[in-house]
C-alpha positions, 0 to 999 in steps of 0.5 A: 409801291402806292407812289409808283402807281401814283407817279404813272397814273399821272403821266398817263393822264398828262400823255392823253391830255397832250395827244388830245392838244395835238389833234386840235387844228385851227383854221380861218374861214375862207374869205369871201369875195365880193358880187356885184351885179351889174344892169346887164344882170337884170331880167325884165319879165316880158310875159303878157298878162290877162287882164281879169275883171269880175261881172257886175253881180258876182256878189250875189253867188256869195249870198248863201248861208255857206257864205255868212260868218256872222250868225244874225237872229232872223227878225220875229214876225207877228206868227212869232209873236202870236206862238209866244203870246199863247206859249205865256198863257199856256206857262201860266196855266200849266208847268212847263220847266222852261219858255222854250219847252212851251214854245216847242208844245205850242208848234206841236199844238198848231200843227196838229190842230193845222191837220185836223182843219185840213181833215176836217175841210176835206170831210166837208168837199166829199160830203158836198161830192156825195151830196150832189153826187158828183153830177157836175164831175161824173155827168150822166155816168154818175151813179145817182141816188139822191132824188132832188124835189122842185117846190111842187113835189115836196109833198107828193101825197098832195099830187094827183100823179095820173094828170101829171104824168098825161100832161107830161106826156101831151107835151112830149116831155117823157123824161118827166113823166117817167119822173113822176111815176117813180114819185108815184111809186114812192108815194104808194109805198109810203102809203102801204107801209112799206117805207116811211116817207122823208124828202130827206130820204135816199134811194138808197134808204128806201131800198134797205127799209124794204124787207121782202128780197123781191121787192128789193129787186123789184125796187132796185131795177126801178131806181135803175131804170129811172136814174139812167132816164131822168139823170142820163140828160137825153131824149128817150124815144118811143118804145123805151119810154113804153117798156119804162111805163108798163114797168113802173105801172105794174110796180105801181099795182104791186106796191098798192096791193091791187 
């Protein structure tokens, strides 16, 4: 039974293999003629063509940073050199981990002290403003307060203000008059005590050493009244130079306990 089965598992295998030979078709490949091409077969491009020629600097639009491929370290300057030379003073005064975190502190340190200078310069100009108060911006608007002396004033307890002031006024120069009986004024209250006199001194610093509220008013009208005649740089006439007067006359007899 074995060999029989044997036998036809063969020819089955051998009919298989036969048919699979049948199916197998050998072909040549076509053969291929030869192409020859001939002069008549050439094209020539007859298309005209724009001539382009670059401008003379076109170089320079190629000069930004985008346009550098080859990183160069920019030259030291002698700000350069001055940051590193106290950035080594500062690494051998204190600890730093490395030279570029006392490089990086030596900046912070110039900027800041580049601020405070600049703080300190702007301090000095309105101080010199309010020193001056701003006379030579504001002109005769300028709200003025500091009393400024001419060699003869600066002691006015010396001064005999009367013969001043009718000198001032036989010369027609009434601004000065009324100038110096303000002076007057200050001179009386100094001598009663109620300010204590100093070339130093402002306006301002009297009026506060004043301590009844009418004298402040009092006080503070007069300096009014003398700044915007004095400071106001014009010719007052008649009748305003009379009320002035009388006023500070009166202040005058007031202060002076008469």
């Amino acid at each position: 039974m074995n060999k029989i089965f044997f036998v036809l598992s063969f020819l089955f295998f051998f009919s298989i293999s036969n048919a699979q030979d049948s199916l197998t078709v050998k072909t040549d490949p076509p053969e291929i003629s030869s192409v020859k091409y001939t002069e008549k077969d050439i094209r020539i491009d007859t298309t005209t063509v724009e001539r382009k020629t670059f401008s003379k600097n076109f170089k320079k639009k190629y000069t930004d940073s985008d346009f550098v491929y080859e990183y160069k370290a920019p030259e030291k300057n002698a700000w350069d050199h001055f940051k590193e030379w106290l950035a080594g003073i500062l690494r051998s005064l204190f600890t730093f981990n490395n030279p570029a975190a006392a490089l990086h502190f030596v900046s912070i340190l110039l900027k800041v002290l580049a601020v405070l200078i600049i703080v300190f310069v702007i301090y000095l100009i309105v101080k010199a403003l309010v020193g001056k108060e701003g006379r030579w911006i504001f002109g005769k608007d300028s709200n003025k307060k500091t009393i400024y002396y001419s060699e003869l004033e600066k002691n006015i307890h010396l001064l005999d203000f009367k013969k001043l002031i009718q000198e001032s006024i036989e010369r027609g120069e009434k601004r000065i008059a009324i100038r110096y009986y303000y002076l007057w004024l200050l001179k009386v209250m100094a001598q009663n005590h109620y300010i204590e006199w100093d070339i130093e001194k402002t306006n301002s610093d009297y009026l506060y050493e004043l301590q009844s509220p009418v004298y402040k008013e009092e006080f503070t009208y007069l300096s009014y009244l003398y700044n915007y005649i004095w400071y106001g740089e014009f010719e007052i006439d008649e009748t305003t130079f009379k009320k002035a007067e009388n006023r500070f006359k009166n202040s005058i007899k007031t202060f002076g306990n008469e």
